[in-house]
PDB file of N, CA, C and O in Angstrom:
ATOM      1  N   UNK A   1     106.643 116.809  76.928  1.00  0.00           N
ATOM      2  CA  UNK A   1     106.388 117.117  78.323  1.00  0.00           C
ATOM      3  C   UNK A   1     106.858 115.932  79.179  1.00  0.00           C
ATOM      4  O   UNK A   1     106.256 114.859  79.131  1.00  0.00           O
ATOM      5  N   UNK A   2     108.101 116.152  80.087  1.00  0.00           N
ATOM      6  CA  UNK A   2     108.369 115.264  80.841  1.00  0.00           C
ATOM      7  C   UNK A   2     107.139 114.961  82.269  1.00  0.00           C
ATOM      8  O   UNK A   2     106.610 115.771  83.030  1.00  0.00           O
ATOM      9  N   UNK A   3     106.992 113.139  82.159  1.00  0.00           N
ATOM     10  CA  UNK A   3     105.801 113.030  83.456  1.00  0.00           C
ATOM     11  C   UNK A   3     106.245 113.674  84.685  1.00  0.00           C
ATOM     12  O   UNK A   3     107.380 114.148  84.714  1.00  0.00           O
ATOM     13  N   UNK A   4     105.599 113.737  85.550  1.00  0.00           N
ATOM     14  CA  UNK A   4     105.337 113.855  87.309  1.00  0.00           C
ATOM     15  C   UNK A   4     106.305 113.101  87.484  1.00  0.00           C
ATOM     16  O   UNK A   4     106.520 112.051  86.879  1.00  0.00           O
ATOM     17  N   UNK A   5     107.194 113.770  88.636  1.00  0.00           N
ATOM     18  CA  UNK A   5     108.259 112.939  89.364  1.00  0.00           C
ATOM     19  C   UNK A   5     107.610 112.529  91.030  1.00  0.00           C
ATOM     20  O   UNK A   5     106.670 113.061  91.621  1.00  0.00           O
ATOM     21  N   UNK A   6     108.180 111.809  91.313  1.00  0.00           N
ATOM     22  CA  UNK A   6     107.551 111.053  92.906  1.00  0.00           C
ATOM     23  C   UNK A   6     107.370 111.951  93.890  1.00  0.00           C
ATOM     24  O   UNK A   6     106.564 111.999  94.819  1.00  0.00           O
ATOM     25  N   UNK A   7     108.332 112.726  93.509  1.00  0.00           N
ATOM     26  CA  UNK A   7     109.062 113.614  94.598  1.00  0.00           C
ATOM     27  C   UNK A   7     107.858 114.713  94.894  1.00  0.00           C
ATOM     28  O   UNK A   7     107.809 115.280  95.986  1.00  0.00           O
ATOM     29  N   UNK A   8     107.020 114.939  93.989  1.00  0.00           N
ATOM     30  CA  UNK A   8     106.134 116.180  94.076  1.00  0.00           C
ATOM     31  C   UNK A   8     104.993 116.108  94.924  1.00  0.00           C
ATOM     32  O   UNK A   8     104.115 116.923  95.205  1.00  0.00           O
ATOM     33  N   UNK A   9     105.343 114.290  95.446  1.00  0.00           N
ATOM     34  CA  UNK A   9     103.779 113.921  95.715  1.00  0.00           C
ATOM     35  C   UNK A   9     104.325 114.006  97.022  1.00  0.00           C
ATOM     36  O   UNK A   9     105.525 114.198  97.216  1.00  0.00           O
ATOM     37  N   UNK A  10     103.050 113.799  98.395  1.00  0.00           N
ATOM     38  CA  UNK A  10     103.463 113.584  99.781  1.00  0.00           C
ATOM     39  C   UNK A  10     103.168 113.961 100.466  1.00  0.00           C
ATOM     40  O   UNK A  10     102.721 115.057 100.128  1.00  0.00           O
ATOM     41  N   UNK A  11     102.977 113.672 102.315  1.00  0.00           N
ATOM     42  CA  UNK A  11     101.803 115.274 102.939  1.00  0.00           C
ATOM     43  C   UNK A  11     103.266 114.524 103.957  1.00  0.00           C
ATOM     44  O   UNK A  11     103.017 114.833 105.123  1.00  0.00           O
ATOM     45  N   UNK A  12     104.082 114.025 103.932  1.00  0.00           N
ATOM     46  CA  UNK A  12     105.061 114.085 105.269  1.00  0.00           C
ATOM     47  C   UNK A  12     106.338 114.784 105.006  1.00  0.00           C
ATOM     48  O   UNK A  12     106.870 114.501 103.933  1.00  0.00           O
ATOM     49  N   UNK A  13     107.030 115.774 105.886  1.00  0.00           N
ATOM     50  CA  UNK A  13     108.230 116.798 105.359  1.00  0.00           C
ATOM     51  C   UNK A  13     109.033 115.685 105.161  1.00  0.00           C
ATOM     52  O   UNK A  13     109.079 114.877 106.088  1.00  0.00           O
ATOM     53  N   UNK A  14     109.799 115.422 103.964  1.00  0.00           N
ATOM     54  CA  UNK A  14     111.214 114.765 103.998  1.00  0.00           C
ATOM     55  C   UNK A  14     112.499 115.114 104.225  1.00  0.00           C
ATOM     56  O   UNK A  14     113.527 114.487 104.479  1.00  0.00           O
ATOM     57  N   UNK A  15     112.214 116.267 104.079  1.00  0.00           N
ATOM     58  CA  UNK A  15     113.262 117.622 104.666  1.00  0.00           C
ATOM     59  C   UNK A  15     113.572 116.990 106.011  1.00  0.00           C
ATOM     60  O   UNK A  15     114.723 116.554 106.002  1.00  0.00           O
ATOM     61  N   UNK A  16     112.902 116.775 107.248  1.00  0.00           N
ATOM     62  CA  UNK A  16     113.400 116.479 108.355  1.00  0.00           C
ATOM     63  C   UNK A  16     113.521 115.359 108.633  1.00  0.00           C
ATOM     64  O   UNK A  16     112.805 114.456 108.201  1.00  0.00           O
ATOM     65  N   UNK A  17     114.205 115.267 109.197  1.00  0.00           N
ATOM     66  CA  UNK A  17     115.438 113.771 109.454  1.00  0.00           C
ATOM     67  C   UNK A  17     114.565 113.632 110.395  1.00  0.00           C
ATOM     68  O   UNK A  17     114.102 114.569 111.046  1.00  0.00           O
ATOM     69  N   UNK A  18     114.195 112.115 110.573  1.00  0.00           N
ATOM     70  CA  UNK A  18     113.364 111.541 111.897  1.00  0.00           C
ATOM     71  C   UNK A  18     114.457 111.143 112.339  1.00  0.00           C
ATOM     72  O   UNK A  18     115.363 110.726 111.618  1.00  0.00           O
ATOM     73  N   UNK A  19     114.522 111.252 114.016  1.00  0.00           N
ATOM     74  CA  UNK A  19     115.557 110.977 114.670  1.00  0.00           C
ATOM     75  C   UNK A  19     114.632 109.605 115.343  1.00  0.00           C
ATOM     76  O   UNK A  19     113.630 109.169 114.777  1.00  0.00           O
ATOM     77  N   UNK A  20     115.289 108.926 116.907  1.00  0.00           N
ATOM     78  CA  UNK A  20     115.344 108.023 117.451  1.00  0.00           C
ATOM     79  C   UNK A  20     114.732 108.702 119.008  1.00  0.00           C
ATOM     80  O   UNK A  20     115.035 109.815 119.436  1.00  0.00           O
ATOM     81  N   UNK A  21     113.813 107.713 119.685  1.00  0.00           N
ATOM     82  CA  UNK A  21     113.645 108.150 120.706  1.00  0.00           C
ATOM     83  C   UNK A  21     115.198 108.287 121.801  1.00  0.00           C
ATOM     84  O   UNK A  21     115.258 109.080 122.741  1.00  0.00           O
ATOM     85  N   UNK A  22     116.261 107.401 121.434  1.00  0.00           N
ATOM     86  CA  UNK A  22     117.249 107.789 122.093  1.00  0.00           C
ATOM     87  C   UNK A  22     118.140 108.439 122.129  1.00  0.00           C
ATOM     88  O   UNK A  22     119.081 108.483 122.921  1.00  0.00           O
ATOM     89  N   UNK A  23     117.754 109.340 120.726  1.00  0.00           N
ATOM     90  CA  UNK A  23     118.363 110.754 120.065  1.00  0.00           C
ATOM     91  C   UNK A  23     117.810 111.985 121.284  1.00  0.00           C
ATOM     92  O   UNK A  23     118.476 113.007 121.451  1.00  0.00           O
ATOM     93  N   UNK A  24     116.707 111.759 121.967  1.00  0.00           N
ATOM     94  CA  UNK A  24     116.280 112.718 123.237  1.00  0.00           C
ATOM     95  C   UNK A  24     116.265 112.029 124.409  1.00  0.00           C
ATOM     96  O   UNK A  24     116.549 112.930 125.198  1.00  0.00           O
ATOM     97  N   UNK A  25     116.128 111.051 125.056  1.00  0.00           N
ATOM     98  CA  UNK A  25     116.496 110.423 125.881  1.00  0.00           C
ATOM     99  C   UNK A  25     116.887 111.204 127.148  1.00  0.00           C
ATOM    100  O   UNK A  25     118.040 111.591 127.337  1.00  0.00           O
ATOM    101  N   UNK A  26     115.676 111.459 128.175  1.00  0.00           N
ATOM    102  CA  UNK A  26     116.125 112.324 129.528  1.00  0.00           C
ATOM    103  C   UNK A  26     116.338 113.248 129.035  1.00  0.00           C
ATOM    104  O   UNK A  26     117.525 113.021 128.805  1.00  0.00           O
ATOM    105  N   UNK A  27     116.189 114.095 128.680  1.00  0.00           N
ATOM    106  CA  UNK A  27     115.773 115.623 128.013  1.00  0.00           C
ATOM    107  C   UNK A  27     114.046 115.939 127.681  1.00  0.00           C
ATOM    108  O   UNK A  27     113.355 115.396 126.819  1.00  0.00           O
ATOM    109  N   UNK A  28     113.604 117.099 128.768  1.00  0.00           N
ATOM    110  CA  UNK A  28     112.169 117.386 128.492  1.00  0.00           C
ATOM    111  C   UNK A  28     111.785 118.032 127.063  1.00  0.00           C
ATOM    112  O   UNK A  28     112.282 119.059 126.601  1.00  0.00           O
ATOM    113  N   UNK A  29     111.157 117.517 126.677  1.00  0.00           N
ATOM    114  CA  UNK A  29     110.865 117.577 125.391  1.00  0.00           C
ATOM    115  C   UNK A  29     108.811 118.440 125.671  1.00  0.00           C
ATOM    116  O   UNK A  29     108.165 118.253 126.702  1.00  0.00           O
ATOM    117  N   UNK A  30     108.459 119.015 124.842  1.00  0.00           N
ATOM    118  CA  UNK A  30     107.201 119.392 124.781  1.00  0.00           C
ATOM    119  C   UNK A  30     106.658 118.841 123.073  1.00  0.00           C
ATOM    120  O   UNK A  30     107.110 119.158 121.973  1.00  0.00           O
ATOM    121  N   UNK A  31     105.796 118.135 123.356  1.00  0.00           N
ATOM    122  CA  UNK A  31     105.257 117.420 122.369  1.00  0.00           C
ATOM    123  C   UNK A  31     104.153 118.014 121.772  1.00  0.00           C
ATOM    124  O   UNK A  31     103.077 118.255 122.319  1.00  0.00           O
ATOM    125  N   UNK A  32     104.562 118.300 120.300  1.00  0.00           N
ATOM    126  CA  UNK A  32     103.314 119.261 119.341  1.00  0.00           C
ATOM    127  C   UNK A  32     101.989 118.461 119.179  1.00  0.00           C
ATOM    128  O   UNK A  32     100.948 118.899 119.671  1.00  0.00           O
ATOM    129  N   UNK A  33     102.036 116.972 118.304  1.00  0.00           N
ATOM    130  CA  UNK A  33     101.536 116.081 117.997  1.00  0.00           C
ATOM    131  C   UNK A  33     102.273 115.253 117.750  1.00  0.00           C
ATOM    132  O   UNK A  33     103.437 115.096 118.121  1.00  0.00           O
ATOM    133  N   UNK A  34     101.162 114.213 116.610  1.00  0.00           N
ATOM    134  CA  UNK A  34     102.578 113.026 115.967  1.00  0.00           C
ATOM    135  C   UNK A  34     101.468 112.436 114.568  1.00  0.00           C
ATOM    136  O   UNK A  34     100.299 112.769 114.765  1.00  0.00           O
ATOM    137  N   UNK A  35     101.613 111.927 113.730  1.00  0.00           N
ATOM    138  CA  UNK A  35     100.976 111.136 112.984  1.00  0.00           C
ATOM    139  C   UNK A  35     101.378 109.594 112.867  1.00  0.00           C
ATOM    140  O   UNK A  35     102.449 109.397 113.441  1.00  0.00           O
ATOM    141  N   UNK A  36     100.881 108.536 112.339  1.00  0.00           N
ATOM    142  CA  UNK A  36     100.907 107.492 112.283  1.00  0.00           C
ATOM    143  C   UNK A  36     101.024 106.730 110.903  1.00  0.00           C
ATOM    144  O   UNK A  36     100.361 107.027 109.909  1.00  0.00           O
ATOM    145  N   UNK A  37     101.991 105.666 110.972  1.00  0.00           N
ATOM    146  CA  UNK A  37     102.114 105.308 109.448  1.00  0.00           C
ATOM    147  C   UNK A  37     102.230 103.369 110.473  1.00  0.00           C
ATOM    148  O   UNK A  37     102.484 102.766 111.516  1.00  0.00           O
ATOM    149  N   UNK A  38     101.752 103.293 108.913  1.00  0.00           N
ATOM    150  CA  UNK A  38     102.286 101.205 108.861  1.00  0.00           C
ATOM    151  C   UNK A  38     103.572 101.356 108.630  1.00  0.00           C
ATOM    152  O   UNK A  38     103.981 102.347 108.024  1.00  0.00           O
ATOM    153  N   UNK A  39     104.716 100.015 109.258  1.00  0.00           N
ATOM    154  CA  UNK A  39     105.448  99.855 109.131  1.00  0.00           C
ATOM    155  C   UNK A  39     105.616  98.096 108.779  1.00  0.00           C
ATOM    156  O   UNK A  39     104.660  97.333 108.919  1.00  0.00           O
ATOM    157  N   UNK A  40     106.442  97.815 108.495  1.00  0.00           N
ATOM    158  CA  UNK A  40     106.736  96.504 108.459  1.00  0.00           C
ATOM    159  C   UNK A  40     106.403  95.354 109.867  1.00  0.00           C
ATOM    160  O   UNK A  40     106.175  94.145 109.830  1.00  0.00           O
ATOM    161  N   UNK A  41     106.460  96.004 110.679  1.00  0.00           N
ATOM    162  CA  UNK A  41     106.220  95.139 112.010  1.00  0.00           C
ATOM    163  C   UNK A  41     105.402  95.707 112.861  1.00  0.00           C
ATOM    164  O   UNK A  41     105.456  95.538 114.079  1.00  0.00           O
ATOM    165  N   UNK A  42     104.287  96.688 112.043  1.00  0.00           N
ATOM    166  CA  UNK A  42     102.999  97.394 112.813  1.00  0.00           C
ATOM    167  C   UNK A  42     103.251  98.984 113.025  1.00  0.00           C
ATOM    168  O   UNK A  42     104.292  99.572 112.728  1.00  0.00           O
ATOM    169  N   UNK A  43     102.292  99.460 113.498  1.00  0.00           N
ATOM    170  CA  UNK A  43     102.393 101.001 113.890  1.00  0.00           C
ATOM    171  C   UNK A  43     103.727 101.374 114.425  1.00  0.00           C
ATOM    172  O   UNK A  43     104.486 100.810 115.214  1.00  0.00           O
ATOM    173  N   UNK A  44     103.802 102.715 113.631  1.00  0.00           N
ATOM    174  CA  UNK A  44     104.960 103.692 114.664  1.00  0.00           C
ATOM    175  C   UNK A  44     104.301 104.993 114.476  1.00  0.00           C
ATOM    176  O   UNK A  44     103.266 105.211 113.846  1.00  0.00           O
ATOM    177  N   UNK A  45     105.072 105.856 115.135  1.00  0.00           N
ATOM    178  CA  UNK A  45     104.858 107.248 114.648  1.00  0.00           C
ATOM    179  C   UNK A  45     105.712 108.173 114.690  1.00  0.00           C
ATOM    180  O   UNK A  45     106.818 107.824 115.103  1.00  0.00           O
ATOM    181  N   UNK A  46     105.583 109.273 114.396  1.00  0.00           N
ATOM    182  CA  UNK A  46     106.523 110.642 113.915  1.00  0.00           C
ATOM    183  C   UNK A  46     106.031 111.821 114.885  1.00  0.00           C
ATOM    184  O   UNK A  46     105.223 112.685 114.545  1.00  0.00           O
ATOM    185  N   UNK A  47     106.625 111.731 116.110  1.00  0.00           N
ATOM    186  CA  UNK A  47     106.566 112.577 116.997  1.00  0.00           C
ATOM    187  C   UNK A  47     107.105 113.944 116.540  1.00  0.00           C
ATOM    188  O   UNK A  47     108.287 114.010 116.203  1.00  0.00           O
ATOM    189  N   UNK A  48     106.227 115.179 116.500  1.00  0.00           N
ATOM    190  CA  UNK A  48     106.863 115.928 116.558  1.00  0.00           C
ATOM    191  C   UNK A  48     107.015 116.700 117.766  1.00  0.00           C
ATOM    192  O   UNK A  48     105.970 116.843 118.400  1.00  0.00           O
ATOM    193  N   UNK A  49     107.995 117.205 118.222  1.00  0.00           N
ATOM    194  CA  UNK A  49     108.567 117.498 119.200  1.00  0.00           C
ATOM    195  C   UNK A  49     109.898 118.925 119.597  1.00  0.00           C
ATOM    196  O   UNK A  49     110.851 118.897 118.819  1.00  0.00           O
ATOM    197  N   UNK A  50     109.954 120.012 120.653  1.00  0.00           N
ATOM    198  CA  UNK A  50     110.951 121.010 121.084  1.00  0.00           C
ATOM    199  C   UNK A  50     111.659 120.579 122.084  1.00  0.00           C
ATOM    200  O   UNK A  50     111.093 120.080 123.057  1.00  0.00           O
ATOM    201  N   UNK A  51     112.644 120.663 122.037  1.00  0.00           N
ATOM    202  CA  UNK A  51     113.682 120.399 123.460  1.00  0.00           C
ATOM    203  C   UNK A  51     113.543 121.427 124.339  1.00  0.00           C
ATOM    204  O   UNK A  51     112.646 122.247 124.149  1.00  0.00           O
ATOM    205  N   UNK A  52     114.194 121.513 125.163  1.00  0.00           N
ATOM    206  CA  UNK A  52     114.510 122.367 125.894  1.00  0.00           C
ATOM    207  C   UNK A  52     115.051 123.724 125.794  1.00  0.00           C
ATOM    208  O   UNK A  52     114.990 124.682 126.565  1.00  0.00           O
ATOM    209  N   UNK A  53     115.718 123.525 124.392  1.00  0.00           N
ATOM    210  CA  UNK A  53     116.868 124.484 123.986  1.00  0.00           C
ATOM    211  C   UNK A  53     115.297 125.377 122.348  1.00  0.00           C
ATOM    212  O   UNK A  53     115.594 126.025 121.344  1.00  0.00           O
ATOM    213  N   UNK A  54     114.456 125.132 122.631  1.00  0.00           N
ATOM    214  CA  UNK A  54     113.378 125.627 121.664  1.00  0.00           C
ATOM    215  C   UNK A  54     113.493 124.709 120.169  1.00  0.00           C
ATOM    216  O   UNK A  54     112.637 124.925 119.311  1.00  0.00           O
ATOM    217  N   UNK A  55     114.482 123.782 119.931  1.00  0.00           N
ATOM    218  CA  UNK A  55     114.575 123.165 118.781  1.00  0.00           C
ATOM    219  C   UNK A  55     113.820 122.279 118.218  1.00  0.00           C
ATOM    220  O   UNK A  55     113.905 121.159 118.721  1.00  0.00           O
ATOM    221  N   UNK A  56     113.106 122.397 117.343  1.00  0.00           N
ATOM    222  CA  UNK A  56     112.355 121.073 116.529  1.00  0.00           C
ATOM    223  C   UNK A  56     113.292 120.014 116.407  1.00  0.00           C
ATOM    224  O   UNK A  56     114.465 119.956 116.036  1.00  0.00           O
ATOM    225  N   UNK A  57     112.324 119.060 116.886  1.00  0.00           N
ATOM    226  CA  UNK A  57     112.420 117.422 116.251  1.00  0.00           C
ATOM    227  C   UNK A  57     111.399 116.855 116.206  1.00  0.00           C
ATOM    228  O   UNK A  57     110.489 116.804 117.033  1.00  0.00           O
ATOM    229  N   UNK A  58     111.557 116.186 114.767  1.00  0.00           N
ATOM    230  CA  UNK A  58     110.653 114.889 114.752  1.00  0.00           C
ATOM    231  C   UNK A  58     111.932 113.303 114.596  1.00  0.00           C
ATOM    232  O   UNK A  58     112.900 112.867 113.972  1.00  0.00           O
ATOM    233  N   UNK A  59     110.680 112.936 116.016  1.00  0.00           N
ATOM    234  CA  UNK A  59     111.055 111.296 116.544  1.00  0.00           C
ATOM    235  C   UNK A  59     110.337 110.165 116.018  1.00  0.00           C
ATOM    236  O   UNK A  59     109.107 110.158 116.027  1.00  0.00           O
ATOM    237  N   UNK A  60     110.983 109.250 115.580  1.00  0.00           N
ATOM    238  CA  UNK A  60     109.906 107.989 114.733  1.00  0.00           C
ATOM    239  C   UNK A  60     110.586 107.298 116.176  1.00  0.00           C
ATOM    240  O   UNK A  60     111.747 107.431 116.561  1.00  0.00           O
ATOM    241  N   UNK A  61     109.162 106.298 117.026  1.00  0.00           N
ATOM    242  CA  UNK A  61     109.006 105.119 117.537  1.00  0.00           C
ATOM    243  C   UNK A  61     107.872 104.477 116.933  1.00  0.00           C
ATOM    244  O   UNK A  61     106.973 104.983 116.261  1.00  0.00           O
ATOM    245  N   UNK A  62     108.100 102.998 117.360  1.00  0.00           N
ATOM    246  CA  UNK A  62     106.969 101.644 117.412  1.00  0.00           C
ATOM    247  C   UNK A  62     106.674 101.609 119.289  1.00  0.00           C
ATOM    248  O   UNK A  62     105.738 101.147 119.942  1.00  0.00           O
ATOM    249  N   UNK A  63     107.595 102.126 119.587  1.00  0.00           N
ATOM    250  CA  UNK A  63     106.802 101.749 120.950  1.00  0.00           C
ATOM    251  C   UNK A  63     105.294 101.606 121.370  1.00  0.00           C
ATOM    252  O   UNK A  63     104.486 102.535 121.338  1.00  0.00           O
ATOM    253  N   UNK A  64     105.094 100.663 121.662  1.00  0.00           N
ATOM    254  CA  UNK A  64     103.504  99.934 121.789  1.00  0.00           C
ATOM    255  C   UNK A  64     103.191 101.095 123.396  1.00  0.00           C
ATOM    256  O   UNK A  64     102.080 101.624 123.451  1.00  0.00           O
ATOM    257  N   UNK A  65     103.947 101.311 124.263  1.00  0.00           N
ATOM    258  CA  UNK A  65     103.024 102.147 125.432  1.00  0.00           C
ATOM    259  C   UNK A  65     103.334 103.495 124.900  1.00  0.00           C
ATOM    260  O   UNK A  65     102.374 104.239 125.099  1.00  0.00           O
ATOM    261  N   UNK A  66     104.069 103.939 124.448  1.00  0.00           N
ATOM    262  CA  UNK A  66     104.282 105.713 123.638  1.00  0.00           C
ATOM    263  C   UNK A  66     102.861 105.600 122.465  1.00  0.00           C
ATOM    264  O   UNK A  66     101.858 106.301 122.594  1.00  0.00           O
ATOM    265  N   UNK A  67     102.936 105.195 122.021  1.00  0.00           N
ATOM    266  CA  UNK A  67     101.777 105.273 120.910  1.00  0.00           C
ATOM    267  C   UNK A  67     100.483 105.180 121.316  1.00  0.00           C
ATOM    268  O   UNK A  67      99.541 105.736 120.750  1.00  0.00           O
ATOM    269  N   UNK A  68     100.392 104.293 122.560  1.00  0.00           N
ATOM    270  CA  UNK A  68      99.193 104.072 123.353  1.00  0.00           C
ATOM    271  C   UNK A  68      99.118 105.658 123.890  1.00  0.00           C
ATOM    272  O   UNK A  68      98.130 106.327 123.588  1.00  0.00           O
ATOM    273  N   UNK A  69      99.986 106.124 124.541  1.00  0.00           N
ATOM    274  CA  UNK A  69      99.699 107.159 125.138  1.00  0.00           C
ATOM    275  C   UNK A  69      99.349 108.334 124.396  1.00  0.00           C
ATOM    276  O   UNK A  69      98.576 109.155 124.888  1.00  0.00           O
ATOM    277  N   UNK A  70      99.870 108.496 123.205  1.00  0.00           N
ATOM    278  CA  UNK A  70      99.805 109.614 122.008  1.00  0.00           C
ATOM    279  C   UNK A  70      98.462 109.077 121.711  1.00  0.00           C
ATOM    280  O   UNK A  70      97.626 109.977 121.620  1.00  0.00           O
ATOM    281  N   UNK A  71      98.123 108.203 121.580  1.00  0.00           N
ATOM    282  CA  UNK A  71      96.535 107.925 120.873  1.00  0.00           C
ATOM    283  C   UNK A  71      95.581 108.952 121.708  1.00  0.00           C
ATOM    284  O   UNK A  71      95.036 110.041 121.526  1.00  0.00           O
ATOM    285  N   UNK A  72      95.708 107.904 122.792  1.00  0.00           N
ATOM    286  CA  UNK A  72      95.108 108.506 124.387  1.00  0.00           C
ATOM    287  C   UNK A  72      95.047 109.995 124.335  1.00  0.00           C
ATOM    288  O   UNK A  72      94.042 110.665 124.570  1.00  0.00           O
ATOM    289  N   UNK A  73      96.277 110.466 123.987  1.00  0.00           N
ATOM    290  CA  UNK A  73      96.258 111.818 124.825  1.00  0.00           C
ATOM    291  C   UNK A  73      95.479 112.924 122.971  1.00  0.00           C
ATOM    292  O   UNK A  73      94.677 113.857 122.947  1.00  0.00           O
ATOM    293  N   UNK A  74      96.029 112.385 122.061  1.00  0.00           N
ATOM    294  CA  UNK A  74      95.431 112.766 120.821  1.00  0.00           C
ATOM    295  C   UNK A  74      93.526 112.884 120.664  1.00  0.00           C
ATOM    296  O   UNK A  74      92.873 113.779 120.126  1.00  0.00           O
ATOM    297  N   UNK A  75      92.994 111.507 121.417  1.00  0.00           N
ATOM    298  CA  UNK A  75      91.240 111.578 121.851  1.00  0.00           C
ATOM    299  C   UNK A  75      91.099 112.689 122.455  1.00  0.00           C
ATOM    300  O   UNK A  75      90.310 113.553 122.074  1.00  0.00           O
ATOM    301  N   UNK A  76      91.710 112.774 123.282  1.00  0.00           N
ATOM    302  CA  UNK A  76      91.415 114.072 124.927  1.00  0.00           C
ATOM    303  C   UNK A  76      91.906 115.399 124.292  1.00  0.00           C
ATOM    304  O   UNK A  76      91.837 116.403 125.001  1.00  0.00           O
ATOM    305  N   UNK A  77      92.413 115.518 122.982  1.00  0.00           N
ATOM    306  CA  UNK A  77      92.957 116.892 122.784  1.00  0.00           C
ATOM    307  C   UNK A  77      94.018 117.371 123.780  1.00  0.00           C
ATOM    308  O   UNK A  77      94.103 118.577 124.014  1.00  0.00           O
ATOM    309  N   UNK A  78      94.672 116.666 124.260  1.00  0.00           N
ATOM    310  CA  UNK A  78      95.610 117.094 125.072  1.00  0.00           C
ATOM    311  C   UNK A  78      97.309 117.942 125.242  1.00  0.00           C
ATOM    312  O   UNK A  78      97.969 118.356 126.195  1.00  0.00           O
ATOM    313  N   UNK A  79      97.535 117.876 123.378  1.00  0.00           N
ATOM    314  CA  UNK A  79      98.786 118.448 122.939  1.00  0.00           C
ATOM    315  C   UNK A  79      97.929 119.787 122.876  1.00  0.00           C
ATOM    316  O   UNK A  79      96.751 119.970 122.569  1.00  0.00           O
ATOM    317  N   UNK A  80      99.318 120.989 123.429  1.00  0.00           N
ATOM    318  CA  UNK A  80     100.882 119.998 123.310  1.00  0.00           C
ATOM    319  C   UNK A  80     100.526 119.597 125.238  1.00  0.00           C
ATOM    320  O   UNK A  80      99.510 119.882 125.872  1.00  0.00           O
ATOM    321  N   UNK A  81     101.866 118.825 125.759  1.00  0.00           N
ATOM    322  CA  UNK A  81     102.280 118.197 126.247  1.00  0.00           C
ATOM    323  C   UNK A  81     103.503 117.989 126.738  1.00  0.00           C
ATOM    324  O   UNK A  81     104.343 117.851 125.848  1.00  0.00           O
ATOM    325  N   UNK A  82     104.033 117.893 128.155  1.00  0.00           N
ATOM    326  CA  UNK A  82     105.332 117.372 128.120  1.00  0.00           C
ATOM    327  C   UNK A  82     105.747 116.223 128.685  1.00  0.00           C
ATOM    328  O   UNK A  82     105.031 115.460 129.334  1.00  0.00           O
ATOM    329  N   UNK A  83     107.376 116.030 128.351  1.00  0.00           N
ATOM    330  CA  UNK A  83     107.635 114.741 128.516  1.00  0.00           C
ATOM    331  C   UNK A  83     109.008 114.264 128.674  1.00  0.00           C
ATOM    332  O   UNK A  83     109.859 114.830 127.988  1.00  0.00           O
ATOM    333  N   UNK A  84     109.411 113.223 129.539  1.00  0.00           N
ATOM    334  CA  UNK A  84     110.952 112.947 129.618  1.00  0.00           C
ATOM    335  C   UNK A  84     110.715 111.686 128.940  1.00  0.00           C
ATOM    336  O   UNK A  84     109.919 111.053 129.633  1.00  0.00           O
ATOM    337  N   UNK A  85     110.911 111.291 128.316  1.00  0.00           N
ATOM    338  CA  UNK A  85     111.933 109.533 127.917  1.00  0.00           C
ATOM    339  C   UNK A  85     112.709 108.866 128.437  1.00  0.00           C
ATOM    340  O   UNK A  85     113.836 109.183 128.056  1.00  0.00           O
ATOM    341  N   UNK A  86     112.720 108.041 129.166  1.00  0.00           N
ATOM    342  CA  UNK A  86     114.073 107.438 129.490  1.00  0.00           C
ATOM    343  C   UNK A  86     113.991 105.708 129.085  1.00  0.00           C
ATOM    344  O   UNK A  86     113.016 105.519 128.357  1.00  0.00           O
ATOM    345  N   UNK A  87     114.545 104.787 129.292  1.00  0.00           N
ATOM    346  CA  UNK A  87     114.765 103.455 128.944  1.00  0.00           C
ATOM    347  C   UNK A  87     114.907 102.642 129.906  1.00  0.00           C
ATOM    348  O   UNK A  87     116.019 102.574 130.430  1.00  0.00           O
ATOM    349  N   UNK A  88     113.986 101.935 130.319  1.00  0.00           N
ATOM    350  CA  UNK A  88     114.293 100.956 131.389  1.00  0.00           C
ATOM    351  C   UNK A  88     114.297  99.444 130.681  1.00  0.00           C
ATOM    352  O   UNK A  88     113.329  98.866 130.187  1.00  0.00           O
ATOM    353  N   UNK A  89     115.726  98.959 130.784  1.00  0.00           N
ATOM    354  CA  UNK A  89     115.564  97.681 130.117  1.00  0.00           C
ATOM    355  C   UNK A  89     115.953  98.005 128.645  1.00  0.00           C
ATOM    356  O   UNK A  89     116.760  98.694 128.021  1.00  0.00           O
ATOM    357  N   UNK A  90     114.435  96.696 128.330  1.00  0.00           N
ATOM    358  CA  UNK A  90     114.673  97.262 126.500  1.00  0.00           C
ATOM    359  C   UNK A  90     113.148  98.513 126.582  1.00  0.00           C
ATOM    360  O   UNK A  90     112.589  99.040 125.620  1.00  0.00           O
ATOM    361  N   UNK A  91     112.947  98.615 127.499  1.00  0.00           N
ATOM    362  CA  UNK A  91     111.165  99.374 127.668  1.00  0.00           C
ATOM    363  C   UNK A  91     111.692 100.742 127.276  1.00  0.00           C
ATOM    364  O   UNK A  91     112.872 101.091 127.292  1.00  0.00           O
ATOM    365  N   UNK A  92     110.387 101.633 126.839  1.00  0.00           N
ATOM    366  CA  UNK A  92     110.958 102.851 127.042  1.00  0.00           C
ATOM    367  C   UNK A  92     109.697 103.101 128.198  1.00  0.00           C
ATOM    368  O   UNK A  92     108.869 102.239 128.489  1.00  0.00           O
ATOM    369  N   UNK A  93     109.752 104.406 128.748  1.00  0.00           N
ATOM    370  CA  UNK A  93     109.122 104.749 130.101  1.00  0.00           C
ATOM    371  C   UNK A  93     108.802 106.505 130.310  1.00  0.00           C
ATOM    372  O   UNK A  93     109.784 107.243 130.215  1.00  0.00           O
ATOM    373  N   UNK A  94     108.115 106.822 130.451  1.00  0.00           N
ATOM    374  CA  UNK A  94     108.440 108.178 130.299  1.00  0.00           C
ATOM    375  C   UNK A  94     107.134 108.802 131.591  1.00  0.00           C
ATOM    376  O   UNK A  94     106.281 108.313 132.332  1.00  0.00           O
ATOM    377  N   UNK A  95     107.731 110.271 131.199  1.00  0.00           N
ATOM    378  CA  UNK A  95     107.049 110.630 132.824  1.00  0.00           C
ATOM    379  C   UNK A  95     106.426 112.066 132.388  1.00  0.00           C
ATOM    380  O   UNK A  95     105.817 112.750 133.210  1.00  0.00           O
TER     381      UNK A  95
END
């Protein structure tokens, strides 16, 4: 009997490609949820997220005020949600 392979284990899809918050960038997006993982240089998370055009994405940021706000809005039960992204600087900013 060959052991358990890695692959069987996991509760996050690997199937979907995490994109970049500047993969949507100024495009309204409606936000499902997101979950949270450690990273090497602190929290990020895995936004999942529809464009405009009805398409799934999931977005990985560290952004320290996006995550603040997903926390925030995750307490209040507030998804879904919508949202633009844009970049001011090196900041991201959203509305």
């Amino acid at each position: 009997m060959e052991p358990n392979r890695l692959a069987q284990y996991g509760t996050i899809d690997r199937n979907a490609i995490a994109e970049r918050l500047d993969d949507i960038a100024d495009t309204e997006v409606t936000i499902l949820g997101f979950r949270v993982a450690e990273g090497d240089f602190g929290e990020y998370a895995f936004v999942d997220v529809t464009d405009e055009n009805g398409e799934k994405h999931t977005v990985m940021t560290g952004a320290s005020f996006v995550l603040d706000a997903l926390k925030d809005a995750q307490a209040k039960k507030a998804f879904p949600l919508n949202a633009r992204f844009t970049k001011k600087g090196r900041t991201w900013v959203f509305e």
